[in-house]
VMD Tcl script that builds the backbone (N, CA, C; Angstrom):
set m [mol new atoms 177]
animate dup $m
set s [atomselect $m all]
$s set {name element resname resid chain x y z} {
  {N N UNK 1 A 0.813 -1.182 0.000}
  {CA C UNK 1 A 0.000 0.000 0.000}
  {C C UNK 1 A 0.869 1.263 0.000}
  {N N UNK 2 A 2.012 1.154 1.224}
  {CA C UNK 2 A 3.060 2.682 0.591}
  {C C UNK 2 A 3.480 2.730 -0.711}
  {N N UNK 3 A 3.667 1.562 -1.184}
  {CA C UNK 3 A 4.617 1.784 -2.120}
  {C C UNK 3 A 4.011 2.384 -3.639}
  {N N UNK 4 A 2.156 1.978 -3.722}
  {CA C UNK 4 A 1.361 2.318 -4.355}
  {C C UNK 4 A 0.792 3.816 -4.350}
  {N N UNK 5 A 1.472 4.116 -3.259}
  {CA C UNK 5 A 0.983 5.984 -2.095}
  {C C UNK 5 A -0.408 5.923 -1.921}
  {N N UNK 6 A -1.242 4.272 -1.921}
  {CA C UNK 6 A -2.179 4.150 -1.234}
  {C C UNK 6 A -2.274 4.960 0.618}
  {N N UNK 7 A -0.892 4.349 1.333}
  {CA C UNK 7 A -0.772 4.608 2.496}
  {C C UNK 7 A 0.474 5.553 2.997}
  {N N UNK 8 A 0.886 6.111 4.196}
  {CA C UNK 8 A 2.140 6.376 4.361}
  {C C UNK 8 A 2.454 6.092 5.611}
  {N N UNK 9 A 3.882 5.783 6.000}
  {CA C UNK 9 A 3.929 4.909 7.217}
  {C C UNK 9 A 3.979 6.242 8.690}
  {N N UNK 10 A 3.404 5.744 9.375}
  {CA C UNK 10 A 3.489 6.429 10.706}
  {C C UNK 10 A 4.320 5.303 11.811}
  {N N UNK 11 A 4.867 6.111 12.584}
  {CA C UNK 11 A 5.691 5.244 13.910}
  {C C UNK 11 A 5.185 5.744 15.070}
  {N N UNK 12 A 4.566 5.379 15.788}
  {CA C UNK 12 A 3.733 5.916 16.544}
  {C C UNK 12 A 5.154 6.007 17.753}
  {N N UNK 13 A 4.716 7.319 18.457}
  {CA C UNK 13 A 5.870 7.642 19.226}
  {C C UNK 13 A 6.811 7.674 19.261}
  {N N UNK 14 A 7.101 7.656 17.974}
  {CA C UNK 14 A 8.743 7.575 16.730}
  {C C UNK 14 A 9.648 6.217 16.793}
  {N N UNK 15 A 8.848 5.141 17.071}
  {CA C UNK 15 A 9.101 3.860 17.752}
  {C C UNK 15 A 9.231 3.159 16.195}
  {N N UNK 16 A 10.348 2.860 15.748}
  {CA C UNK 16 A 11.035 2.507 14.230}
  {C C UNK 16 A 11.058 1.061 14.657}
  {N N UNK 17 A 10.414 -0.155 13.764}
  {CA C UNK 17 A 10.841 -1.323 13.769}
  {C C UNK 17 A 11.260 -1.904 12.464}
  {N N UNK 18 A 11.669 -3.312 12.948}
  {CA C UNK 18 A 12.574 -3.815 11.712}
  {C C UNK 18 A 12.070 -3.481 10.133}
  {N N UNK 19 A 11.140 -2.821 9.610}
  {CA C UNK 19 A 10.374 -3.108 8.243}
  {C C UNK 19 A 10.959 -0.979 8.442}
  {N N UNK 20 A 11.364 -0.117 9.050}
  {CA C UNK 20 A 10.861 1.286 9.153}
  {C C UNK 20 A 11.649 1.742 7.790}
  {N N UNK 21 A 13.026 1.372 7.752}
  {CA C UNK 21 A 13.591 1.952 6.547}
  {C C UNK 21 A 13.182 1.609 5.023}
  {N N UNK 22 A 12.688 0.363 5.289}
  {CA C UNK 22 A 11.798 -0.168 3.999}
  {C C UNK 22 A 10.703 1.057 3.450}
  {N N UNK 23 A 9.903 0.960 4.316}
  {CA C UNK 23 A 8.629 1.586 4.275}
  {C C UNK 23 A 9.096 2.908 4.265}
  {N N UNK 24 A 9.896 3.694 4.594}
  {CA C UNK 24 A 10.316 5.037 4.563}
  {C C UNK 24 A 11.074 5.354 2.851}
  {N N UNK 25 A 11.436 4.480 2.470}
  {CA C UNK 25 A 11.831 3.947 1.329}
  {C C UNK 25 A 10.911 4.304 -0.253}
  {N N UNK 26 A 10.048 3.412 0.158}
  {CA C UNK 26 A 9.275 3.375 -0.434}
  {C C UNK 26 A 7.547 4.355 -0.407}
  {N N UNK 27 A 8.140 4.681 0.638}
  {CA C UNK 27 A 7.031 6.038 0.724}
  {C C UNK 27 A 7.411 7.330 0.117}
  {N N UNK 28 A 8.848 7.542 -0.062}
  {CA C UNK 28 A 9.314 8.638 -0.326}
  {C C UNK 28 A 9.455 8.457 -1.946}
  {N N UNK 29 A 10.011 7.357 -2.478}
  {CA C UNK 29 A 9.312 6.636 -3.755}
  {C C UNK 29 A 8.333 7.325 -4.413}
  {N N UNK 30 A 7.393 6.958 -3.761}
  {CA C UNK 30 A 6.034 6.922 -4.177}
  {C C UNK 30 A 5.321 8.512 -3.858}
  {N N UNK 31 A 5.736 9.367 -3.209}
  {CA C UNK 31 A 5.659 10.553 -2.986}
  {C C UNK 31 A 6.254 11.464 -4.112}
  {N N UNK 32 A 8.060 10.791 -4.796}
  {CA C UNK 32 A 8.303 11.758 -5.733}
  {C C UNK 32 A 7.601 11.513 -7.085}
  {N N UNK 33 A 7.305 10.125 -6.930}
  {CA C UNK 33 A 6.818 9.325 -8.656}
  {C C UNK 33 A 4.807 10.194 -8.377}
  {N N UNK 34 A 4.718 10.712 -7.113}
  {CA C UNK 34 A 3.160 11.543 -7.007}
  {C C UNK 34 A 2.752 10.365 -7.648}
  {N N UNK 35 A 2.466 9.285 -6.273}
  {CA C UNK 35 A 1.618 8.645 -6.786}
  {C C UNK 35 A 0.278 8.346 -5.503}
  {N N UNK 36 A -0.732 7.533 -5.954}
  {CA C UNK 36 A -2.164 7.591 -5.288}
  {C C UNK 36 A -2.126 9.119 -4.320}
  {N N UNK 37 A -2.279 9.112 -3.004}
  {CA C UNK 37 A -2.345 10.768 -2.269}
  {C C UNK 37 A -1.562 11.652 -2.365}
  {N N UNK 38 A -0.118 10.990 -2.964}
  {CA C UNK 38 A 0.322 12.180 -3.210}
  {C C UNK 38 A 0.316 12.616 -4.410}
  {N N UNK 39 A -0.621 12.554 -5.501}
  {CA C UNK 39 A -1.192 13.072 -6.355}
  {C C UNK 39 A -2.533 13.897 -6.007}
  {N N UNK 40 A -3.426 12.861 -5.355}
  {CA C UNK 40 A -4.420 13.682 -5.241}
  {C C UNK 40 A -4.225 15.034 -3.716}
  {N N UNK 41 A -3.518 14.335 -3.093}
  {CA C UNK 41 A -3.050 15.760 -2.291}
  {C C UNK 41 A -1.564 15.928 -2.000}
  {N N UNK 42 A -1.504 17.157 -3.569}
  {CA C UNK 42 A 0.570 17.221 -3.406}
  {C C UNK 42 A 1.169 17.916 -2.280}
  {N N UNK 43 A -0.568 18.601 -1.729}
  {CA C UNK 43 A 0.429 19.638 -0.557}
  {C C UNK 43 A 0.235 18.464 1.157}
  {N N UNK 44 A 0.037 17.739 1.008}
  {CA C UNK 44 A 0.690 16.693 1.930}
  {C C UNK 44 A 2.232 16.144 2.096}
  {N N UNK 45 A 2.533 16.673 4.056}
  {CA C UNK 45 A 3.716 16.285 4.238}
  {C C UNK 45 A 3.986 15.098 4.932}
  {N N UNK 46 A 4.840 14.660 4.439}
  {CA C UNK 46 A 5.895 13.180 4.551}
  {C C UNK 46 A 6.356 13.586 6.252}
  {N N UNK 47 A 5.668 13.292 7.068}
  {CA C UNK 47 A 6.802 12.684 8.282}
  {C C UNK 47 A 6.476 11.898 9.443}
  {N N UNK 48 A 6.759 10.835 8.784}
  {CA C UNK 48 A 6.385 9.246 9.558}
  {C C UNK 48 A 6.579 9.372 11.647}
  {N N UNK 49 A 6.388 10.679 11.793}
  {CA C UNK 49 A 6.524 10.690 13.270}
  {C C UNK 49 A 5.245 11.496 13.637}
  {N N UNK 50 A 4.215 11.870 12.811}
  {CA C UNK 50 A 2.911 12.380 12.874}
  {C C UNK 50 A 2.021 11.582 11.881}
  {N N UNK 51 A 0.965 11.942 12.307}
  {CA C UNK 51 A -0.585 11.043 11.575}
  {C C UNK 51 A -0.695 11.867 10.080}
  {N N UNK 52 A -0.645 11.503 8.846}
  {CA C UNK 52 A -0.736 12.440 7.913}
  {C C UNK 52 A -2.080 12.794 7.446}
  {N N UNK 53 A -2.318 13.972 7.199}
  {CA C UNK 53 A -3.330 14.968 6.842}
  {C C UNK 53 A -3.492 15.602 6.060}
  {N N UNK 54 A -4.340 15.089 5.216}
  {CA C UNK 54 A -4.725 15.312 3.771}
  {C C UNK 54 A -5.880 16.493 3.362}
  {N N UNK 55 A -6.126 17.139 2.810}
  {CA C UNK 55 A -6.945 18.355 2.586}
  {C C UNK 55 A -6.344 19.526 2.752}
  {N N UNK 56 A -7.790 20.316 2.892}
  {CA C UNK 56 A -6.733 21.750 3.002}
  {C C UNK 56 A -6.291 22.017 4.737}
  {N N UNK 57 A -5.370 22.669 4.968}
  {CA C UNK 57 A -4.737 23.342 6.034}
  {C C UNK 57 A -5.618 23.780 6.967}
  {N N UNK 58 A -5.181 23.917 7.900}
  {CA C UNK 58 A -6.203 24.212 9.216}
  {C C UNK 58 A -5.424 25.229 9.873}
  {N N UNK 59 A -5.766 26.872 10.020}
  {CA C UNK 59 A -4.977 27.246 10.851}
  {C C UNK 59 A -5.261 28.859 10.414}
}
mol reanalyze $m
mol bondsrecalc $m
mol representation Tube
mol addrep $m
């Protein structure tokens, strides 16, 4: 699913296990190739130590 930019990986409490560099890998992949959300939302940011949030901005 990351690798499709169906999904993007979160580490909850920045807690990295054996698969984290994979998936960080391949999320960032799939983020420059703008693919699945990060096409449909380019202004979504990449950082696997928060929940990602798609739409417009809040603030």
């Amino acid at each position: 699913m990351v690798a499709r930019g169906d999904a993007a990986p979160y580490f909850y409490r920045g807690t990295r296990g054996r698969y984290a560099a994979g998936l960080e890998r391949v999320a960032l992949t799939a983020r420059t190739a703008r693919l699945g959300l990060w096409r449909a939302c380019p202004a979504a940011v990449y950082d696997p130590d928060r929940a990602l949030e798609t739409g417009p901005s809040r603030g």
